[in-house]
N, C-alpha and C positions, 0 to 999 in steps of 0.2 A: 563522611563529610565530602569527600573527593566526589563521591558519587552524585553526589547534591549538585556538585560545585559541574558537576561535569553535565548533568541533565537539563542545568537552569542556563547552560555557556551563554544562548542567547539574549537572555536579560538581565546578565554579566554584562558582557558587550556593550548592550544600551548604555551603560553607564559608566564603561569607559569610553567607548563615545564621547558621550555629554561632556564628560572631563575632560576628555583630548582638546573637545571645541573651546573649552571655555580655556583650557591653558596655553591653546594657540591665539586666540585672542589679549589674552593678558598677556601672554610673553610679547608680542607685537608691539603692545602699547606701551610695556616698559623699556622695551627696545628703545623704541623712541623717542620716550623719553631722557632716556640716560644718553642718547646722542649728543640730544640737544645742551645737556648740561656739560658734556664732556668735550664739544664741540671747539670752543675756546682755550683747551688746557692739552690739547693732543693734538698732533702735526703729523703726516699723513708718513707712511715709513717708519715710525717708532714700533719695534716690538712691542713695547709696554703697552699700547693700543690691541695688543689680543690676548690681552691676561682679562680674565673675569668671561663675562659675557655670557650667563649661568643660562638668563632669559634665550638667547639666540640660539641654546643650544636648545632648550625645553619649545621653540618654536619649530626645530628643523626635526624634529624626535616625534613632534605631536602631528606635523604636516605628512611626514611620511608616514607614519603607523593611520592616519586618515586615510591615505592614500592606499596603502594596503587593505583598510577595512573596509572601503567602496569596492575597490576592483576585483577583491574576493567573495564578493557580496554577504560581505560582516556586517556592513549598516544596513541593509535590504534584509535581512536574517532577524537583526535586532531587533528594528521594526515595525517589520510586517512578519512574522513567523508564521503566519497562514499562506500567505504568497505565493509560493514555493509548491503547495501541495497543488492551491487552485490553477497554477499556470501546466503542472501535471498533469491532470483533469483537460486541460485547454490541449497541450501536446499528443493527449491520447485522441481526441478527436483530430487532429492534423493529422496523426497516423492511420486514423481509422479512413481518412480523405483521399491519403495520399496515391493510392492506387487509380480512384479515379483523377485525380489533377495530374498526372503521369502522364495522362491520353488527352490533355486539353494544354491548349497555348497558356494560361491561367498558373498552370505549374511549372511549362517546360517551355514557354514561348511558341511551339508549335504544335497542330494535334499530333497524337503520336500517328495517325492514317498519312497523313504528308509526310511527316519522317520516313516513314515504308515506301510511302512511294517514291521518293525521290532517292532513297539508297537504290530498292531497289532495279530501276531505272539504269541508274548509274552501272550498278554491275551486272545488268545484262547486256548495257552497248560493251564494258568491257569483253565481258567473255567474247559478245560476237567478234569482237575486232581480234581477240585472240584463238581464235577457231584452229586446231592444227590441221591442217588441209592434208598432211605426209602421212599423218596416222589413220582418217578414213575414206572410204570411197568418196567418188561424187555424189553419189546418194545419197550417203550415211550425211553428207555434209549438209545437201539438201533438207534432209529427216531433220536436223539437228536448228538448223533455220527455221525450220517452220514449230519446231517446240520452242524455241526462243520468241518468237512471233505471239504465240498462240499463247505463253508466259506474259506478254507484251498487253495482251488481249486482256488477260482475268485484270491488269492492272485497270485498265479503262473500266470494264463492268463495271466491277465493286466501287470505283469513284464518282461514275454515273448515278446523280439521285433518281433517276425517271426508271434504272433497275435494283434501287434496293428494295429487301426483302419486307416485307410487311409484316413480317413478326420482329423485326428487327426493331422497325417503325414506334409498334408498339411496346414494346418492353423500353425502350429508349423514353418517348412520353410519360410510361409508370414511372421509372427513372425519377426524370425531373422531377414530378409529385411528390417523389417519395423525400427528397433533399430539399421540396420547399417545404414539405410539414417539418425537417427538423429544423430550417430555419423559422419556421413560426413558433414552436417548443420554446429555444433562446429564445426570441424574442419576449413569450410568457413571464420569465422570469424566475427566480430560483423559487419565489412562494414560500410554505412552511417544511420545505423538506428538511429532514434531521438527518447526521451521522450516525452509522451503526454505531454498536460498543466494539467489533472488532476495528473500527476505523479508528475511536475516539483513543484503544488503548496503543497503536503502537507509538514506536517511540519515537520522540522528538527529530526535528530535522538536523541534520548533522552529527548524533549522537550515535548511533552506529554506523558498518559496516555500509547500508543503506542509503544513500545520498538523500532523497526524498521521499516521506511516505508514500508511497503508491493506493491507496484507497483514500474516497474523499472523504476532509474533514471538514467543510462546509455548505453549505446550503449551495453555494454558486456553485462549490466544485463540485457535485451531488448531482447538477444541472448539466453539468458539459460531462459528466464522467456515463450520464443516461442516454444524452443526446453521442456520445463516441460508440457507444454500443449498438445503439439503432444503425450509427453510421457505416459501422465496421458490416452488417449484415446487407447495407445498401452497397457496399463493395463488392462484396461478394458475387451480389449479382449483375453489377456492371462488368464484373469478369468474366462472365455465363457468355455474355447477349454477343452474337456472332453475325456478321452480313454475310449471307451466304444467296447471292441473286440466284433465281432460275436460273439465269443465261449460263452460268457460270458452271453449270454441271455437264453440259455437252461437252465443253471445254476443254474441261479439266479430265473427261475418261477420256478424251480422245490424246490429250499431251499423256495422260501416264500412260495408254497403251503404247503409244510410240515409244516414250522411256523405253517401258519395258523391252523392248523388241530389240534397240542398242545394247541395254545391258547384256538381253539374251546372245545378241552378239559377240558381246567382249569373252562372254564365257566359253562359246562354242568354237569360236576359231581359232586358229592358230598364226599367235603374232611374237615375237619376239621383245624379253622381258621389257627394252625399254617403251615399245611403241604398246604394247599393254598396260603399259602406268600409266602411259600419256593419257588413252585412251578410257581407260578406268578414272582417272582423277577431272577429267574433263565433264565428263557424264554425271561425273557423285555434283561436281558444283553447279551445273546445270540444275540437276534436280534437286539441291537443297535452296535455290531460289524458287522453284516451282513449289516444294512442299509449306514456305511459308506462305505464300499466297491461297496455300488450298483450307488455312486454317479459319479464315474470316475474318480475319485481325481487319481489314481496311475499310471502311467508312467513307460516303461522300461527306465531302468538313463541311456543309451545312445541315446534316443530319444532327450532329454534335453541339449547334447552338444553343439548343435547350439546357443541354446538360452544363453546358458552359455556363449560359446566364444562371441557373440556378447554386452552382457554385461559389460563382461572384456573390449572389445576395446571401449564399450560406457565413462567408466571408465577413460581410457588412455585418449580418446577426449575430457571428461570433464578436465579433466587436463591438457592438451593442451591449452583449450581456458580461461582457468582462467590466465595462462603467471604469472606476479609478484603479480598478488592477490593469489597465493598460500603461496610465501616466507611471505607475508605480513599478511598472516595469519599464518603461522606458527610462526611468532617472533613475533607480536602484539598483538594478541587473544589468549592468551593460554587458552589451555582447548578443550569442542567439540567443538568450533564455532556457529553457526547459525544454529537452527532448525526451519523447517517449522512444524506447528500444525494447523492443519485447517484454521484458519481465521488470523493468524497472525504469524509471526516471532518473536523466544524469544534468547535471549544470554543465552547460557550456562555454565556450567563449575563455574569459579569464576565469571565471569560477570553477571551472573546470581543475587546469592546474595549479590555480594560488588560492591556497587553503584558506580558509580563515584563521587571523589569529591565535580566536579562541580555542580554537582545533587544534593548533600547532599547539600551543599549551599542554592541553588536553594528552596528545600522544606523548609530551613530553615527559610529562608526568608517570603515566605508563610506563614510560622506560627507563624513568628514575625510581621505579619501586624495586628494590630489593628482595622482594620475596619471587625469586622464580618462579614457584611452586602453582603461586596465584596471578601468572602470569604477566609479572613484573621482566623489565633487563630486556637482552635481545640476542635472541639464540642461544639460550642457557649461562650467558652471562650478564650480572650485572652494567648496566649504565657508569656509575659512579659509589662507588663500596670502600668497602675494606676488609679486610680479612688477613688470619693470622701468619708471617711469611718468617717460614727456617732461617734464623739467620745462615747455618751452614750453605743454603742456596745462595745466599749473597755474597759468601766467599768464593763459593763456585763458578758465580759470576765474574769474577776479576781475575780467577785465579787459572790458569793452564792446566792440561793435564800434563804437558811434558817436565814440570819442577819435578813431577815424581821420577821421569825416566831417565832424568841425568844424575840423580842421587847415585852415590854407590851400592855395588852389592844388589841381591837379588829379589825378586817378589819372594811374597813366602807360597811354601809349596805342603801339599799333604802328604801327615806321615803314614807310615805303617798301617798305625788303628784306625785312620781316616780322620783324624783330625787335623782342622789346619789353623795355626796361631799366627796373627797377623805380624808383621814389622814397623822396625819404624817408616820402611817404603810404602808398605800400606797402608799407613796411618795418613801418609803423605797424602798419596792416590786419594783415599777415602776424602781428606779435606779437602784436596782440587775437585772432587765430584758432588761434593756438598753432601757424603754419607754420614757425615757426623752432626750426632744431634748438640746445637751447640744453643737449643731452648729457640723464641718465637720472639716476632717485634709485631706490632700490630701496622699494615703496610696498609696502602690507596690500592683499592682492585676496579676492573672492569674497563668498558671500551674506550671510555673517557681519557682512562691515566694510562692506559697500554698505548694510545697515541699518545699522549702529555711523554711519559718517557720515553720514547724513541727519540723524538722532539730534546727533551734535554738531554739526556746524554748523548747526542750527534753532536746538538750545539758545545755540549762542554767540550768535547774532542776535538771541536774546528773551529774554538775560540783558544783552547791550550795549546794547541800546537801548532795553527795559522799567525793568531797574533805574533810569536818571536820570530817567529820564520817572516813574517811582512816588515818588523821592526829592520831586522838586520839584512834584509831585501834593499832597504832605504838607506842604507850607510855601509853598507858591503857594496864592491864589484865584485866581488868572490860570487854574494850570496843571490844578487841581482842577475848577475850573466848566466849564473848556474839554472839555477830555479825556474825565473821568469820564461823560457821556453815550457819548461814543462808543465806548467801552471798553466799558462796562455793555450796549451793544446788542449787540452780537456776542457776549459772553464768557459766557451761557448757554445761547448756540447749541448742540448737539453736534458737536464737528468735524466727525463721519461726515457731516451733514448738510451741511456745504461741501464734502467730496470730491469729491463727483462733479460740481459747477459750477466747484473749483481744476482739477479732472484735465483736464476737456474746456476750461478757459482752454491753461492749459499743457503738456497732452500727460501720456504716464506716465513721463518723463522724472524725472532725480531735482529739477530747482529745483520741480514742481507738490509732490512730495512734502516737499520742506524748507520751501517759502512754507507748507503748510499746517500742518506741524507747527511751524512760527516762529509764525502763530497762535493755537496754542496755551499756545506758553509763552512769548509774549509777555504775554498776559492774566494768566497768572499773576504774572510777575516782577513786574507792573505794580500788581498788589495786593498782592504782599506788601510789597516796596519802600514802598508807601505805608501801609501799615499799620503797618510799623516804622517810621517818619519821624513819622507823624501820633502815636506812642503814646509818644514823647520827653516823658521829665516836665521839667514847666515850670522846677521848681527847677532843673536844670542848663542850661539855656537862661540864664537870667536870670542864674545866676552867671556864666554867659560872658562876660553884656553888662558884669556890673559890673567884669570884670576887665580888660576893654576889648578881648574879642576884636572881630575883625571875621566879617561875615557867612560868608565862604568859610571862616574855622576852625572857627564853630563848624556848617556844613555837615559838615566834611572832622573833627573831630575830636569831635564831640558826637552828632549825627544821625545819619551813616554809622555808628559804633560801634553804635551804640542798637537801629539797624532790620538791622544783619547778623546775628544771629536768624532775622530773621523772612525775611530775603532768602536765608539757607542752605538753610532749611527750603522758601521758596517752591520753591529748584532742585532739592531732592529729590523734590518735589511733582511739578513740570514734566517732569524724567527719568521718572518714571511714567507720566503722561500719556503724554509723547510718545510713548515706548514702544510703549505700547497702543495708540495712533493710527496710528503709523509703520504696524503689523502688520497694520489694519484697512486703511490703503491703499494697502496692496502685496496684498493681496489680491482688494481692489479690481480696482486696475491695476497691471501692477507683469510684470519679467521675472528679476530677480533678489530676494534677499533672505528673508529668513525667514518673513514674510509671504507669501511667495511659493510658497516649499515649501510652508506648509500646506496654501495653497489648493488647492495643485496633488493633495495626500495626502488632502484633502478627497474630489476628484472622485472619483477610485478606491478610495475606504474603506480607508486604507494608515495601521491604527492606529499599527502603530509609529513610520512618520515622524510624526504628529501628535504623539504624545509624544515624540520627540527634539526638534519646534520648541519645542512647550511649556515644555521643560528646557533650550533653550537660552534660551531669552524669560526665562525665572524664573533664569537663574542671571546672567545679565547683568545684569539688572535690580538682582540680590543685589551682584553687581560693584559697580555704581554706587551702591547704598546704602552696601554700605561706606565706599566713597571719602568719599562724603561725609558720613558721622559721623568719619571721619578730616581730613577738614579741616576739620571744627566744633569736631572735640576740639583744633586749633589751633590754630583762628581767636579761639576765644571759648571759650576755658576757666575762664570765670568762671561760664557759664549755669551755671544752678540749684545756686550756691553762694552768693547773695546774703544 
C-alpha cells in the first residue's frame, strides 16, 4: 500500500491541492462572514475576540502548505508530470550548445576572441612595464621587447579578417549550416515519434534517488533529446576549427626561437639564486602568453556572425517547439528550471532545496518503519518504537554507584576452590549497575524519544529545583543577594558556548546532553519563579498577615498562586529552548536523535531528510505548546479576566 501510495505521490498531490484551494477559499468566506456577525457583539482589546477562529486557522495552514507546494514545484509535478522530463530533453540541448555560446556575445555578452584579446593586451603592457632591467643585459632586454612586440603582432594577425585562414572560413560556413538544419528539425515538430520501453518504464519523477527521468518520455522530449545529440556532435567540431593565418607562422618560429635562446641562457650562466628566479619566472610569463596565442583560439569577431546569427534562430526554434511547456514553465517552475549535468538532470532554483511535500511525507514514512532490516529507522535505529527495557536499567539510572562504597564492610572476594559468593555489598553494587534482573516494562525507543527524553528529564530538573529556588529568590535577601549573582553569570552565556566544555566533561552520552540543557532551563525557571514571587501585590500579603496566616500559607496559598503565571509561561519558554539546544547538541555530538539526522542529512545535502527533522522539531515543539496552554487554561483560568 505504502508503495502505491509512494509511486502515485504526484496524483496524491493533485488532490490535495484541489482541497487546499477550495479550503482556502471557504475559510475566507466564512471568515467573513462570522466578522460581520460578530462585529456588533466584540470590542477591539477583548481576549475573548481570539477564542474560536477554526476558519482563520484552516486559511493560514492551507495558504502556506500552497505556498510550499508552488515553490517546491508540487503543483507543476501535480500537474504536468511530463514537464519535467521534456524541459530535461530542452536542458540537454542547452548543454549540448553551451560550448558553442561560450565563444559568442549570445552566451557570455562578448566573443570569447575579444576576451583574449583584450586580457591578453593588457598583460603584455603589464609585463613590459615590469621588465627587470638588473637581472639582464641591454640585449637580453632588447630580445625580450621585441618578443613582446612580435606577441603584440600574432594579436593583430588573427584579428585581421583580410588574414584569416580559409579553411577556418569554411569549416565556420558548414558550421552555421549545420545549427540551421537543427533549427529547421524543431521547427518540423515532434510528429509520430514514440518512447522507447526502456524510457516508458523507468520510474516516476520524484520517486527515487533520481530527481528527473533522464530519457525521453514524450514525443516533444524525443524531438529536443535528437536534435541535443546532433547538437553535442556540432560542438565538437566547433572546438576542432582553429584560425591559424599564413602570416602568423614566420612569427611565431621566429618569437619561439628567441624564447628559446633566453631560456638557453638562464641555463647556461651563472647568476646568483635570486637574480635566477627573477630571470626564470619572467621568461616562463612571457612565454605562457605567447603559447596561448600560438594555439588559434582568436578570431576576427566578424568571422563569428554567422555562427552567432544562427544560434540566435536556434534559440527562437527551441522556443517554438516547446509551444505551452514554456507558459507552463514560466508559472509552475519558478526559478532556472531543469539543468542538464552530466549524467543526470537536477531542479533548480527553489525546487532544488524545498522538497515537495509529498516527498517529505514520503521519507518520512521510511523512517518511521520499524523494520531495519527492510530498510526502515536511521542508522540502525528506529524513528519512533518501543521495545522491551530492564526495569533493573532504570534503577541504575537514578541510582549511584557510590551507595554501594559507603556501606560497611567489604566486597566479597574469591575463596580457596575459586569460588566467589556475592554480599549484601554486591547485591548493592549489582542494583546500582542495573545487574539485577528485576523482569522488563515495555518503554518508547528510537531517535524520536531519545531526544523527547533528554528534553524532559532536563525540564523536570530545572522546573524542580529552579522553581523553589526563584520562589524564595522573591521573598528572601538571603536567597536573592546570594543566588542572583551566580545565576545572572552564566544565564547570558549561550548554551552552544558550554557544549562543547559539558561534551568533553561528560562524554556524548545522554547525562552531558541533559546536565546541559538542565542549564538551560534551570536559568529560566529560576527567573520566572522569581519574577512571579517578587511581583505579589502587597495588599494581599498584608491581608494575610492581619488574618493571621502564617509564613508557609501565605507561601503556599498567596505567592505560589500569584507567580504560576509567570512560572507556566517560564516552562513554555524553557521547552523552546531546550528544544533548540537539545538539536544543536546532538549535532554537536550525538549518535542518535533528531539532531542527529540532521546533521547526518547535512553532510550529504539530503534536503528532504532536513525537512522531515525540521517538521518533526516544529511539530513537537507545537505538541508541547499545546499542552501547556491546556494546563494554563486549568491551572489559572482566571488570567486575563481580572
Amino acid at each position: 500500500m505504502l508503495n502505491w501510495l509512494s509511486d502515485h505521490r504526484a496524483s496524491i498531490a493533485a488532490v490535495i491541492i484541489l482541497l487546499l484551494v477550495i479550503g482556502f477559499v471557504y475559510s475566507i468566506y466564512v471568515g467573513r462572514k462570522q466578522t460581520k456577525l460578530r462585529s456588533k457583539d466584540e470590542v477591539f482589546g477583548d481576549p475573548e475576540r481570539t477564542r474560536g477562529g477554526w476558519y482563520w486557522s484552516l486559511c493560514g495552514i492551507s495558504a502556506l502548505m500552497l505556498v510550499w507546494f508552488y515553490f517546491s514545484w508540487g503543483i507543476g509535478r501535480a500537474y504536468f508530470p511530463d514537464a519535467a522530463n521534456e524541459m530535461c530533453q530542452i536542458a540537454k540541448l542547452e548543454e549540448a550548445v553551451s560550448p558553442i555560446k561560450a565563444a559568442l556575445p549570445i552566451g557570455s555578452r562578448y566573443y570569447k576572441s575579444t576576451t583574449l584579446v583584450a586580457r591578453n593586451a593588457n598583460q603584455l603592457a603589464v609585463i613590459e612595464a615590469q621588465l627587470p632591467t638588473a637581472a639582464f643585459t641591454s640585449d637580453e632586454q632588447a630580445q625580450l621587447t621585441k618578443i613582446i612586440g612580435s606577441t603584440r603582432r600574432l594579436l593583430a594577425v588573427s584579428s585581421d579578417p583580410a588574414n584569416q585562414s580559409q579553411a577556418s572560413r569554411d569549416q565556420l560556413t558548414s558550421l552555421s549550416s549545420d545549427i540551421e538544419a537543427l533549427s529547421a528539425k524543431l521547427r518540423q515538430g515532434p510528429g509520430d515519434r514514440t518512447p522507447s520501453a526502456e524510457a516508458l518504464a523507468q520510474p516516476r519523477w520524484g520517486t527515487t534517488h533520481i530527481e528527473i527521468p533522464l530519457l525521453p518520455e514524450t514525443a516533444k522530449g524525443i524531438l529536443f533529446d535528437e536534435v541535443a545529440v546532433s547538437a553535442k556532435e556540432v560542438a565538437k567540431t566547433f572546438n576542432k576549427i582553429r584560425n591559424n593565418p599564413p602570416a602568423n607562422e614566420a612569427i611565431i618560429a621566429e618569437t619561439r626561437a628567441e624564447i628559446d635562446a633566453i631560456k638557453a641562457a638562464n641555463k647556461s650562466g651563472s647568476f646568483d639564486e635570486d637574480t635566477a628566479a627573477t630571470r626564470n619566472a619572467y621568461v616562463k610569463s612571457v612565454e605562457r602568453i605567447f603559447k596561448r596565442l600560438d594555439d588559434g583560439h582568436i578570431f576576427p569577431a566578424a568571422s563569428l556572425d554567422g555562427v552567432n546569427a544562427a544560434i540566435a534562430d536556434l534559440d527562437d526554434a527551441k522556443g517554438e517547439a516547446k509551444g505551452g511547456l514554456g507558459i507552463v514553465d514560466a508559472l509552475f517552475f519558478p526559478g532556472d528550471g531543469v539543468v542538464k549535468s552530466r549524467t543526470q538532470c537536477t531542479e533548480q532554483s527553489s525546487g532544488r532545496w524545498l522538497p515537495k511535500p509529498t516527498d517529505v511525507v514520503a521519507t518520512f514514512f521510511r523512517l518511521a518503519n520499524p523494520d531495519i532490516e527492510s530498510g526502515g529507522g536511521f542508522k540502525g535505529t528506529t524513528l519512533l518504537w518501543w521495545k522491551w527495557l530492564p526495569i533493573g536499567d532504570v534503577f541504575a539510572f537514578f541510582t549511584p554507584d557510590w551507595i554501594a562504597d559507603i556501606l560497611p564492610g567489604e566486597y566479597a572476594r574469591h575463596s580457596a576452590d575459586g569460588t566467589v559468593t556475592p554480599n549484601f555489598k554486591d547485591g548493592v553494587l549489582a542494583f546500582a549497575q542495573g545487574d539485577i534482573n528485576l523482569g522488563s516494562v515495555p518503554m518508547l525507543d528510537g531517535h524520536i524519544w531519545d531526544s523527547l527524553f533528554r528534553v524532559l528529564v532536563a525540564l523536570g530538573l530545572g522546573i524542580l529545583l529552579g522553581v523553589p529556588l526563584g520562589i524564595y529568590m522573591g521573598v528572601s535577601r538571603f536567597f536573592k543577594s546570594f543566588f542572583d549573582p551566580l545565576i545572572e553569570l552564566y544565564r547570558p552565556v549561550p548554551p552552544l558556548a558550554w557544549a562543547p566544555l559539558i561534551l568533553t566533561i561528560f562524554g556524548i552520552q545522554d547525562d552531558g546532553k541533559i546536565f546541559l540543557l538542565f542549564m538551560v532551563a534551570f536559568a529560566i525557571m529560576v527567573i520566572s519563579a522569581r519574577t512571579g514571587a517578587s511581583g505579589t501585590q502587597l495588599t494581599k500579603i498584608r491581608a494575610s498577615h492581619s488574618l493571621g496566616a502564617s509564613d508557609g500559607q501565605i507561601l503556599r496559598n498567596v505567592i505560589l498562586p500569584n507567580a504560576l503565571p509567570e512560572i507556566l509561561t517560564g516552562i513554555r519558554i524553557a521547552v523552546g529552548v531546550c528544544w533548540g539546544t537539545l538539536v544543536a547538541a546532538e549535532m554537536l555530538a550525538g549518535t542518535t536523535g533528531v539532531g542527529f539526522i540532521e546533521n547526518v542529512a547535512r553532510t550529504v545535502s539530503d534536503y528532504e531528510l532536513i525537512w522531515v527533522t525540521i517538521l518533526i522539531m516544529g511539530l513537537l515543539g507545537l505538541a508541547f505548546d499545546l499542552m501547556m496552554r491546556w494546563v494554563i487554561g486549568k491551572l489559572i483560568p482566571w488570567r486575563g479576566k481580572g
